[in-house]
N, C-alpha and C positions, 0 to 999 in steps of 0.2 A: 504494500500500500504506500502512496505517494506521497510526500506530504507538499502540499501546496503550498510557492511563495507566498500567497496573498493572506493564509491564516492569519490569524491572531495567536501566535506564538510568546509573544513579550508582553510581561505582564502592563497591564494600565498602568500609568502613573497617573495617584490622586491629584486631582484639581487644586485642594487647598496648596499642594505642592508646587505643581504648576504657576500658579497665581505667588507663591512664597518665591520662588525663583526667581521670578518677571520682575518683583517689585526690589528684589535686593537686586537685579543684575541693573534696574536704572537707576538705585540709588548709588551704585557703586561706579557708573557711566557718570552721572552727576559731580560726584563725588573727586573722579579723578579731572574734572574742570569742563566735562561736555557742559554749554547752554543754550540747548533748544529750548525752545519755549516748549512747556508743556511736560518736560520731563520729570522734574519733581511730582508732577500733579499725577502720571502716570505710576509713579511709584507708589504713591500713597493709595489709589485706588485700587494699585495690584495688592497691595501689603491689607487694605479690606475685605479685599474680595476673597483672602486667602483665611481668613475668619470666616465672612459668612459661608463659603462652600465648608468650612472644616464644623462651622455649626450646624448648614441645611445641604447634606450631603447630596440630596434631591435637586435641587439647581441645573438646570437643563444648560448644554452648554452655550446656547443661543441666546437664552438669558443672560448666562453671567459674561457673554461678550456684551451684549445691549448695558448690563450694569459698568462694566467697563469705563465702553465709552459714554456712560455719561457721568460715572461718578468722575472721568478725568475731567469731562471739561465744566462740571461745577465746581472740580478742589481748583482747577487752573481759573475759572472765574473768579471765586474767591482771594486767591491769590495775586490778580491781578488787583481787585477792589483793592486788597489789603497796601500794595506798594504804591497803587498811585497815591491815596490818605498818605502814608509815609514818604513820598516822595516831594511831597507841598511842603515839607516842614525844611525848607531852607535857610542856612546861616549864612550871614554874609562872612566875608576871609577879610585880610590886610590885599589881598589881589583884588578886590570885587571894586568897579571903577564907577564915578558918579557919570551922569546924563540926566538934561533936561527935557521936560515934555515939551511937547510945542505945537501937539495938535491929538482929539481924539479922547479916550478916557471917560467916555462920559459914563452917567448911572448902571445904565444898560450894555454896554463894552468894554468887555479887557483888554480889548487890544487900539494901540493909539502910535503917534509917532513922537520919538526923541530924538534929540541932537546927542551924539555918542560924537566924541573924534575928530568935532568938524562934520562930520556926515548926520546924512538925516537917517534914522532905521526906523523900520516897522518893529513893534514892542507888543510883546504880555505882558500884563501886569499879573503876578504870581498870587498879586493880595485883590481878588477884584471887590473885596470889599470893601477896601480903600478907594474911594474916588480920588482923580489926580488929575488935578486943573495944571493949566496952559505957565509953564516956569516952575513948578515944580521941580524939585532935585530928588533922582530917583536913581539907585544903585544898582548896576549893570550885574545880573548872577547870571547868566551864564547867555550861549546863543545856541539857536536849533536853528538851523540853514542860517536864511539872511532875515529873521527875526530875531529880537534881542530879550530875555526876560528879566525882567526887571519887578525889583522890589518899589515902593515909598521908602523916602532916606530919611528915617528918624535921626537921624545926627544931624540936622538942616544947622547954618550958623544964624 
């Protein structure tokens, strides 16, 4: 009697296991300096998933791909929420350079234009809850393209 390639010879590997591998091989991907986006959030929803299959053995595996992908891209939504909040909270340095408004800023607009350098630039205000009229001295953090974002300069003389 023959035995067929195509049997199922090798035992199953359990899912929590699967799911336990997946999540350590991208936190270990992570780890060693990979930054995709999304790969932390995959880890943590493999490092889940490898509970809930290890709790509800039952988990069809069509399902637990669907919990997957969505528990990654709600930890990676989260994630994202959580760094932009943490990203607002800016300090100014001994580098960070002053510029005048000169147009723009109104109630309703963060974004307006300064004199930086001699040149005129298009500007964020980082604080839009700060209004920031026309001579204003506002401190230059940092630039994304040819935008400049900019704080109100509480040290005014």
């Amino acid at each position: 009697m023959a035995i067929s390639p195509y049997s199922n010879t090798y035992p199953m590997i359990p899912a929590p296991l699967v799911w336990l591998l997946l999540g350590l091989a991208c936190l270990a991907v992570e780890w060693l300096g990979a930054e995709w986006d999304g790969l932390m959030a995959a880890a943590l929803a493999a490092l889940g998933l490898s509970v809930l299959t290890a709790l509800i053995p039952s988990v069809a595996a069509g399902v637990q791909l669907l919990l997957f992908g969505a528990a990654t891209t709600g930890v990676l939504a989260l994630m994202q929420r959580w760094s932009r909040q943490k990203s607002r909270r800016i300090l100014t340095s001994d580098s960070s350079e002053r510029a005048t408004v000169i147009s723009g800023f109104t109630d309703d607009a963060s974004t307006g234009r300064v004199r930086w350098q001699g040149q005129s630039w298009a500007a964020t205000n980082l604080d839009p809850q700060k209004p920031l009229a026309i001579g204003d001295s506002v401190t230059v953090m940092g630039r994304e393209g040819t935008q400049l974002q900019i704080l109100w300069d509480s040290q005014r003389f």
